[in-house]
C-alpha positions as CSV (number, residue, x, y, z in Angstrom):
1,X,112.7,74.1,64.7
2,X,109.8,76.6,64.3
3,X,108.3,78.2,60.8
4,X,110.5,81.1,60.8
5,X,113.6,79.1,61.6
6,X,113.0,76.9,58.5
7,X,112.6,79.7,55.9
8,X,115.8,81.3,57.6
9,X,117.6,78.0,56.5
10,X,116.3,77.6,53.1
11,X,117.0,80.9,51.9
12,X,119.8,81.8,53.9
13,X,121.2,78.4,55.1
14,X,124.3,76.4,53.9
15,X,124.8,72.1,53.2
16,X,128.5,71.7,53.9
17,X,129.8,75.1,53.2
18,X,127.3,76.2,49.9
19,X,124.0,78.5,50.3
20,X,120.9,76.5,49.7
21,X,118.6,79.1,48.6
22,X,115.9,76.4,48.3
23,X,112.3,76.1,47.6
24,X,110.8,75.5,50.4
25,X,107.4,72.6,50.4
26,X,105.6,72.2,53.7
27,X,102.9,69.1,55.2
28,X,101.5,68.3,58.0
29,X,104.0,66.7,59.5
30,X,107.2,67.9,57.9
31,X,109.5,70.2,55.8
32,X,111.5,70.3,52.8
33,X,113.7,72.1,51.1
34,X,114.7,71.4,47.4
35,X,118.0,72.4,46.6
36,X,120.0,72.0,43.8
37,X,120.5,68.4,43.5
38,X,119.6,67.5,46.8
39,X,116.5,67.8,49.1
40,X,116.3,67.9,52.8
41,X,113.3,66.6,54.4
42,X,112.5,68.1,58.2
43,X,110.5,66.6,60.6
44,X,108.0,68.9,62.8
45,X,108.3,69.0,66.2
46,X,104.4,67.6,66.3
47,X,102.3,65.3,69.0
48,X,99.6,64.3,66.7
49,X,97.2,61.1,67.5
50,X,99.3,59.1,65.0
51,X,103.4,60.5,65.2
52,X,105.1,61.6,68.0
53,X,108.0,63.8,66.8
54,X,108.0,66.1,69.9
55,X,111.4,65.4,71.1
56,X,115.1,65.7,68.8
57,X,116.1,62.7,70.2
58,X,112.9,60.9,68.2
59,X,113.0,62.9,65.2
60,X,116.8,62.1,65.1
61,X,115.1,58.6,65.7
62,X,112.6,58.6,63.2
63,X,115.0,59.9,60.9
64,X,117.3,57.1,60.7
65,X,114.3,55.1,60.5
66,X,113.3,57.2,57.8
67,X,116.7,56.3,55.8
68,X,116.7,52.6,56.5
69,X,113.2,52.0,55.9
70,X,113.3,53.7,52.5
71,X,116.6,51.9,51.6
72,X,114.2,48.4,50.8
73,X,113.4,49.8,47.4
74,X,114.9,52.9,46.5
75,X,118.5,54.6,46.5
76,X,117.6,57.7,46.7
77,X,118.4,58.5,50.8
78,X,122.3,59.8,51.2
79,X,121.9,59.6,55.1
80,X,121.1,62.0,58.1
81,X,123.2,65.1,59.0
82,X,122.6,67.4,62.1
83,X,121.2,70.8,61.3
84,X,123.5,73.9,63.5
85,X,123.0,77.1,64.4
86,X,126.3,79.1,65.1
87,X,127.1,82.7,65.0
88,X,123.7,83.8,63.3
89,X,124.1,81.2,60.6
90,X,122.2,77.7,59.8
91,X,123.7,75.1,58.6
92,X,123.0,71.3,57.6
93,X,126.3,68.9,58.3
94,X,129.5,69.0,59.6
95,X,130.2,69.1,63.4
96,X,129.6,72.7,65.1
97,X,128.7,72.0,68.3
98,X,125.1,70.8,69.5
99,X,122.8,70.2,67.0
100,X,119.8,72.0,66.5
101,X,117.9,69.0,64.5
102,X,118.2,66.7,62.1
103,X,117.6,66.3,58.1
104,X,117.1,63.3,56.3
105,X,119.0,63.6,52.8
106,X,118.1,62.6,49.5
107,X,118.9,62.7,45.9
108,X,116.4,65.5,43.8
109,X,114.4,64.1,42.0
110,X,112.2,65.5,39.0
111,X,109.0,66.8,40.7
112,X,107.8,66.5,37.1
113,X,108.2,63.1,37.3
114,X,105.8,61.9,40.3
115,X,103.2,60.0,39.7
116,X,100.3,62.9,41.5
117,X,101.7,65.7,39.0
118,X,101.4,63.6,35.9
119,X,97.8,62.2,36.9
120,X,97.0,65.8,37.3
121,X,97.8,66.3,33.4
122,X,96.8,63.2,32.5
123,X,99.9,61.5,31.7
124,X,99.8,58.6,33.2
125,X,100.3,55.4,30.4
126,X,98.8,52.2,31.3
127,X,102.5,50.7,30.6
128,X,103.6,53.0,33.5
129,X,100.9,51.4,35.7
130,X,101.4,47.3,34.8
131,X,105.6,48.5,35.4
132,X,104.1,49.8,38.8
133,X,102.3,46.8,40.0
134,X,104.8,44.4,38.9
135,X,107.7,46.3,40.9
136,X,105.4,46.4,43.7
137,X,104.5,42.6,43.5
138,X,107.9,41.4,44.1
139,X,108.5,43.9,46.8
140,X,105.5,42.6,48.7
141,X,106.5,39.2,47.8
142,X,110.3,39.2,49.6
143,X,108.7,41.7,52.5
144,X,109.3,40.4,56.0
145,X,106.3,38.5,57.0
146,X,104.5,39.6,60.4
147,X,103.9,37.1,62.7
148,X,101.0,38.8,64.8
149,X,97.3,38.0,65.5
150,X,94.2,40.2,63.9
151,X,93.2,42.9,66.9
152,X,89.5,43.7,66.4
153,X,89.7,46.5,68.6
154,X,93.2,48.1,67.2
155,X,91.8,47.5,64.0
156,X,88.7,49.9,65.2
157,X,90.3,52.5,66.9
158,X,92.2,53.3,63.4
159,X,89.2,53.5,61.8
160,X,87.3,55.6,64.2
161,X,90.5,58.0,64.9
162,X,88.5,59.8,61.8
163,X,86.9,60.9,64.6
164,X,89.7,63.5,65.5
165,X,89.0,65.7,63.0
166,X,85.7,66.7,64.1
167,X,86.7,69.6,65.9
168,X,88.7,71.2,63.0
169,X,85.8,70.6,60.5
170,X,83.6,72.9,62.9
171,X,84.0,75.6,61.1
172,X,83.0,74.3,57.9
173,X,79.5,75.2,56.2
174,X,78.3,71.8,56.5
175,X,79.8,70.7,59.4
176,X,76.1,69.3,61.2
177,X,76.3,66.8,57.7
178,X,80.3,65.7,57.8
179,X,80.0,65.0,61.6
180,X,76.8,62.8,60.6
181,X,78.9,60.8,58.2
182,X,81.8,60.4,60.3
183,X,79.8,58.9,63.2
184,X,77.7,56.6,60.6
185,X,81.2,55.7,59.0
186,X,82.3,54.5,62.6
187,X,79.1,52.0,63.3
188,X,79.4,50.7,59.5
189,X,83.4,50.0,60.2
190,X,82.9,48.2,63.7
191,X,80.1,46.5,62.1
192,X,82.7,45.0,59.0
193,X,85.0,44.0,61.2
194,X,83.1,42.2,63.7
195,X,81.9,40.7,60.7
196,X,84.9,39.6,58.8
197,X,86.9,39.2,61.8
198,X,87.5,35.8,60.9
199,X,88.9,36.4,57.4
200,X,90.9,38.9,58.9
201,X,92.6,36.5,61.3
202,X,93.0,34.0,58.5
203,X,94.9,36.0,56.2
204,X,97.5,37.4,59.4
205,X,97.8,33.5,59.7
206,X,98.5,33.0,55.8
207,X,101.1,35.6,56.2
208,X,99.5,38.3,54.5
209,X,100.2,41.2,57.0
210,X,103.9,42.0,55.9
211,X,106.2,44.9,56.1
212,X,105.5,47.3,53.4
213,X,105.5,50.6,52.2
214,X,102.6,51.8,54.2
215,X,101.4,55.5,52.6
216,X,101.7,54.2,49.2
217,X,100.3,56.8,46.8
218,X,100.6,59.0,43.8
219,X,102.8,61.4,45.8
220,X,105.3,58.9,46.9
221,X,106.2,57.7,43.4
222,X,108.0,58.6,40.9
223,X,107.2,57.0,37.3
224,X,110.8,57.0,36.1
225,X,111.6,54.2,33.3
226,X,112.1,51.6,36.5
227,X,109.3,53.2,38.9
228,X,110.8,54.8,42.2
229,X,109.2,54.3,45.7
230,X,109.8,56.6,48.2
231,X,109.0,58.2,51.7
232,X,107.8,55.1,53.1
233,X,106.0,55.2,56.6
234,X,108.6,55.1,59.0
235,X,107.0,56.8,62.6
236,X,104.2,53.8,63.4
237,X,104.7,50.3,62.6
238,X,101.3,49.7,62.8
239,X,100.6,51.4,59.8
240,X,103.7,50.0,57.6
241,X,103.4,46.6,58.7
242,X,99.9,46.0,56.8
243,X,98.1,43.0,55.1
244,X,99.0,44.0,51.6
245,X,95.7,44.1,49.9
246,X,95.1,47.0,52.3
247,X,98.7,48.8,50.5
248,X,97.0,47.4,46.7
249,X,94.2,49.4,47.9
250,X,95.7,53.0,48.4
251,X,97.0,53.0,45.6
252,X,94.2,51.9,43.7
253,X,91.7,54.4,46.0
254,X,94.6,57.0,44.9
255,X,93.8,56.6,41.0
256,X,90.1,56.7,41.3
257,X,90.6,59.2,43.2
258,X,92.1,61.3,40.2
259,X,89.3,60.0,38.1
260,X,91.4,57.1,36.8
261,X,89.4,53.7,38.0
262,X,90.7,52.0,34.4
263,X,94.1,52.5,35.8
264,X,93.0,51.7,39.4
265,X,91.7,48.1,37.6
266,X,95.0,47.4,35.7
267,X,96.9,47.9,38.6
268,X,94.5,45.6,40.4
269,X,94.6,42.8,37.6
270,X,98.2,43.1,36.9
271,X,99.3,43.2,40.7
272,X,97.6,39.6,41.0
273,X,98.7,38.1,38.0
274,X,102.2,39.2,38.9
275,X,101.4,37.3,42.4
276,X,100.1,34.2,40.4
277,X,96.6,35.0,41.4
278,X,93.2,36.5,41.1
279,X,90.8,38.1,43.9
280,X,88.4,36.4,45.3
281,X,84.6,37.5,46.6
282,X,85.8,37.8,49.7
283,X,88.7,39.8,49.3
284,X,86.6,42.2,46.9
285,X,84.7,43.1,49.7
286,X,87.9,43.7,51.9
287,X,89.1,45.4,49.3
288,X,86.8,48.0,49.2
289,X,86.8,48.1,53.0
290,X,90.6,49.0,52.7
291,X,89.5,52.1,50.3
292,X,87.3,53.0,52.2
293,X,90.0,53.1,55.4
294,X,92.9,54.6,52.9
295,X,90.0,57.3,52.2
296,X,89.3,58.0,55.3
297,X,93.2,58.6,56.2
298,X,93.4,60.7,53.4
299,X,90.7,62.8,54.1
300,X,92.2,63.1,57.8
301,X,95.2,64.4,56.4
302,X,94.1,67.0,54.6
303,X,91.9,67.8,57.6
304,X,95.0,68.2,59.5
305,X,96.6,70.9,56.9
306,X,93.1,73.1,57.0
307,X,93.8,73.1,60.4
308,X,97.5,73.8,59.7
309,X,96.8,76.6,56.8
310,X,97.0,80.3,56.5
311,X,93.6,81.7,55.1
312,X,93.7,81.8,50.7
313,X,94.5,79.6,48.5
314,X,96.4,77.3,50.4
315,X,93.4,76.5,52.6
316,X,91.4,76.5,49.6
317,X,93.9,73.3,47.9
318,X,93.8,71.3,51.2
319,X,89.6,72.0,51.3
320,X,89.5,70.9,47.9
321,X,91.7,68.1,49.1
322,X,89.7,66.8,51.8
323,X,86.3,67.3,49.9
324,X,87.3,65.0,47.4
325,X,89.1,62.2,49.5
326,X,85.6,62.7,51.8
327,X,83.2,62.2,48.9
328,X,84.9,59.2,48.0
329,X,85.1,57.7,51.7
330,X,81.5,58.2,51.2
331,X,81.4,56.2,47.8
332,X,83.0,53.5,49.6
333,X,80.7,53.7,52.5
334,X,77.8,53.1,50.6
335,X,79.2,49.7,48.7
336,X,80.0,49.2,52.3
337,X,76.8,49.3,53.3
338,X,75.1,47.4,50.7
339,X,77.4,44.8,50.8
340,X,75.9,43.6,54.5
């Protein structure tokens, strides 16, 4: 489905017989429409350097993925239903011929609620935080285990897929200074894990890589009384099936990103004592090295909506974005750096 298709079925579109007249929300790689007590999440028909959703046999695919995945920690996915178009007329479910594509269905939840919306006012309780790290302690700790050797040069190329971007920064002010960084970001990175390539294989051995959440950050939680998890990474196994320091440290790079590096710390502390633990030297310094990654996919993202955005204020939110996520990868950089 295109742009115009998807406003067509939000306003004018039907779920099993009753108009949807939804509000319409729109990333990189997706759509969704929130309506009434549901919301119906879209894939794009996109061929990025990280998802492949170019076909509807993969984003029919990636959707039931989507819905399995998800169902680890969190009821809120009712299923997939085919999306039609007959006589004029969208429609999601219900059997009318040859589908047009496919949307995931969940439960509404309150958008008041998520964990991005309530850092922005500053309502986010340390109590909300320890509930957090505890619920995502024991999820890490029953996660299936991956049995797979540390890649140096997969573990690289993520990295150094920063590198993509450059061409839609071009037409940014300081584009000669951002392509400087990116390039010095990539020789710092390869230099880390040439370096620590060792540790690296010795925690994939200890069984640390496990299948997570993979994108796990303010916008993909909901601070309900029991914390809700949601819209886990479901298109690249390589990026759900992660050491989990590396998932501790989105989340945490995602507080201080707001500002919030007290929380970012009691999530840190509590996480560990919930795993019977502490951190050590050495994983302090992976640690940051895993903000500095999350950053850096952060910042890509945002990258990717500039690209994707209609002149305004919406470019001006994904700029503001991506300047912040950037200054911080630069942050991170820096401890990088002087860490040797």
């Amino acid at each position: 489905m295109n742009s115009s298709e998807i406003k067509s079925l939000s306003q004018l579109g039907t779920f099993k017989g009753l108009a949807l007249k939804g509000k319409l929300i729109e990333t990189h790689i997706s759509w969704v429409i929130l309506s009434g007590d549901h919301a119906f999440k879209i894939k794009k028909p996109v061929h990025l350097s990280f998802v492949d959703f170019s076909s509807l046999q993969k984003r029919k695919y990636y959707c039931e993925m989507e819905v399995n995945l998800n169902a680890r920690f969190t009821d809120i996915y009712l299923g997939v239903e085919p999306i039609y178009f007959e006589e004029d007329h969208w429609s999601i479910g219900g059997e009318k011929g040859l589908p047009r594509d496919y949307a995931v269905v969940m439960k509404r939840m309150d958008e008041g609620m998520r964990m991005d919306r309530l850092l922005e006012k500053a309502e986010v309780s340390s109590e909300a935080i320890e509930k957090l790290a505890h619920q995502v302690g024991r999820f890490h700790k029953k996660a299936r285990v991956i049995h797979r050797s540390f890649e140096l040069q997969n573990s690289k190329e993520t990295f150094n897929d920063i590198l993509s971007i450059e061409k839609v920064l071009e037409d940014l002010p300081n584009y000669d200074e951002l392509k400087e960084e990116l390039h010095r970001a990539v020789r710092l990175s390869d230099f880390f894990l040439t370096s620590n390539s060792k540790l690296l294989e010795k925690r994939s051995a200890e069984g640390f890589v496990r299948d997570v959440h993979g994108d796990l950050h303010g916008g993909n939680v909901f601070l309900m009384e029991n914390p809700v998890l949601f819209d886990c990474i479901e298109f690249k196994e390589d990026f759900r099936q992660i050491d989990v320091l590396y998932e501790v440290a989105f989340l945490c790079m995602d507080l201080e990103s707001w500002g919030r590096e007290d929380l970012a710390k009691i999530f840190l502390t509590t996480y560990f004592e919930q795993q019977g633990t502490s951190i050590s030297v050495q994983e302090e310094k992976l640690f940051n090295y895993y903000k500095c990654l999350r950053a850096n996919i952060r910042a890509k993202v945002y990258a990717i909506e500039i690209s994707q955005a209609q002149e305004g204020n919406e470019r001006k939110v994904y700029l503001d974005a991506f300047n912040r996520y950037f200054s911080l990868f630069g942050s991170y950089l820096e401890k990088l750096e002087n860490q040797g």
